[in-house]
C-alpha positions as CSV (number, residue, x, y, z in Angstrom):
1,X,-9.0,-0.7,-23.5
2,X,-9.7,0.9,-19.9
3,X,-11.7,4.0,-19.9
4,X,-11.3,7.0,-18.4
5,X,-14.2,6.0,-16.3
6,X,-12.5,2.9,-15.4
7,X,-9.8,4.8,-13.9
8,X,-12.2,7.4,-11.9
9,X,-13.5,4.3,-10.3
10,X,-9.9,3.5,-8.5
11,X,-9.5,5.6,-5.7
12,X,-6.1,5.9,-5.4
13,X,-4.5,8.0,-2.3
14,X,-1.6,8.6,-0.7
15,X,-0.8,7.5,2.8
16,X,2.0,7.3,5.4
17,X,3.0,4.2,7.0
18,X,2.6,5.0,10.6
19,X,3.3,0.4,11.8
20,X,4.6,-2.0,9.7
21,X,5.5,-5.8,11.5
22,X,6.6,-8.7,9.5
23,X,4.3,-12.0,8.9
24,X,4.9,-15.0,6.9
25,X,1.8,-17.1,5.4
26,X,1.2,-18.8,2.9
27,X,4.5,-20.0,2.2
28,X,5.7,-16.2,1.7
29,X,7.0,-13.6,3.7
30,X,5.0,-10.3,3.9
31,X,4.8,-7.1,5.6
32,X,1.9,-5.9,7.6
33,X,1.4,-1.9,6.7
34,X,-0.9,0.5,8.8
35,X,-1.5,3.6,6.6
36,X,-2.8,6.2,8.0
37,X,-5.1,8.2,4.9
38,X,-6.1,11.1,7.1
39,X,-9.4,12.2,8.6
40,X,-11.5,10.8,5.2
41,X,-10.1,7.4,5.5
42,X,-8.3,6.9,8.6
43,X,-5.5,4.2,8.6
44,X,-6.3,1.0,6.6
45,X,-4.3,-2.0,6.9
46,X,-2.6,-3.9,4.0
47,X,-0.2,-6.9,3.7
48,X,2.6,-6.5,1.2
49,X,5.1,-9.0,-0.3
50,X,8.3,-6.2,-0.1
51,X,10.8,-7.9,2.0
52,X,13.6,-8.2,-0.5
53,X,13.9,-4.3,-0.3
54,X,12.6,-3.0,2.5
55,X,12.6,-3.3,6.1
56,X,9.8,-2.5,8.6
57,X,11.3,0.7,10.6
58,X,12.3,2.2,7.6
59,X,8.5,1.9,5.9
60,X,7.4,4.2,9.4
61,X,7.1,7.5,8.3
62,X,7.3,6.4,4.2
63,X,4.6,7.7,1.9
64,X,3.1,5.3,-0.2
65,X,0.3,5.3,-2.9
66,X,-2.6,2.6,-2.5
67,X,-6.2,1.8,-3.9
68,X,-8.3,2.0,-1.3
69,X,-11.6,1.4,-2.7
70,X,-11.6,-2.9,-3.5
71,X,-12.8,-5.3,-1.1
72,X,-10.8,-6.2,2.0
73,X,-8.7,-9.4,1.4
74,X,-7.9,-11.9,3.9
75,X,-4.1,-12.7,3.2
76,X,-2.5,-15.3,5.7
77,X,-4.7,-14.3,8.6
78,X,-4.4,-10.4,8.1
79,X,-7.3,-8.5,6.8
80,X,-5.8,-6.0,4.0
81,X,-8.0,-3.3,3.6
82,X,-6.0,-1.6,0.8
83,X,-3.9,-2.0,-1.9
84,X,-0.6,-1.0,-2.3
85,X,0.5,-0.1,-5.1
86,X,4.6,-1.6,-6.4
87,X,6.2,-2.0,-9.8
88,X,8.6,-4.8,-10.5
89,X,12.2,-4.3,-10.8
90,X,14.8,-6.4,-13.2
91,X,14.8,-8.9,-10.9
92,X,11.0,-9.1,-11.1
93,X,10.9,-7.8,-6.8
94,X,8.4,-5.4,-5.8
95,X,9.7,-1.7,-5.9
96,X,7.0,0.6,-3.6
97,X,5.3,3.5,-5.9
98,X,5.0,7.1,-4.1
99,X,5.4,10.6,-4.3
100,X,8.6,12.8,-5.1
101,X,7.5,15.6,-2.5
102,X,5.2,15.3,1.1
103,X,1.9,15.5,0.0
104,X,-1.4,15.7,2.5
105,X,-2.4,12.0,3.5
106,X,-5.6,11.4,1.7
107,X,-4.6,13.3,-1.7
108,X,-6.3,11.1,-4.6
109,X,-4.5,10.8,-7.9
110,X,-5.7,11.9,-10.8
C-alpha cells in the first residue's frame, strides 16, 4: 500500500499546452507537448502516445495534468521532462486527464 507520503512526493500540476508536433520512434507514433506550468516551472516538454484521439492544434490551448517531478526521459530522440498523465479507455487508448474548470497553470493536486 502507497502512503500518503508517497503521494506528497508526486508533484502533480496543471499545465496548458501552448506546441504540440507529431513524431514517430520507436516503432510508435507520439505527440510532442510543450506545457507551459507558469512562472514556478516554466514549460516542460513531454512526448505522449495520444494519437488515436487527439490531434496536435486541438491539444494548443488544452489543460492537462502531469507529474513533473521524475527524471527526464529520452523517448525516440525527444527529451520528456514531464509526465502526462492519461487513463485507458475500453479499447485500452490513452484518454488525457484534466480539469473540469480553468485553473492557474502551476496549481498542484492534492
Amino acid at each position: 500500500m502507497a502512503t500518503i507520503e508517497d503521494f506528497d512526493n508526486l508533484d502533480i500540476r496543471v499545465g496548458t499546452v501552448v506546441d504540440a508536433q507529431p513524431m514517430a520512434g520507436d516503432g510508435k507514433s507520439y505527440i510532442r507537448l510543450w506545457i507551459d506550468f507558469g512562472a514556478a516551472l516554466g514549460v516542460k516538454t513531454s512526448a505522449a502516445q495520444i494519437t488515436v484521439h487527439y490531434k496536435c492544434d486541438l491539444l494548443i490551448g488544452r489543460q492537462v495534468l502531469a507529474v513533473t517531478n521524475l527524471p527526464p526521459k529520452h523517448v525516440a530522440g525527444f527529451d520528456s521532462d514531464v509526465l502526462t498523465l492519461g487513463v485507458p479507455d475500453e479499447d485500452d487508448v490513452v484518454v488525457l486527464l484534466k480539469s473540469d474548470f480553468k485553473v492557474p497553470n502551476g496549481a498542484r493536486v492534492f
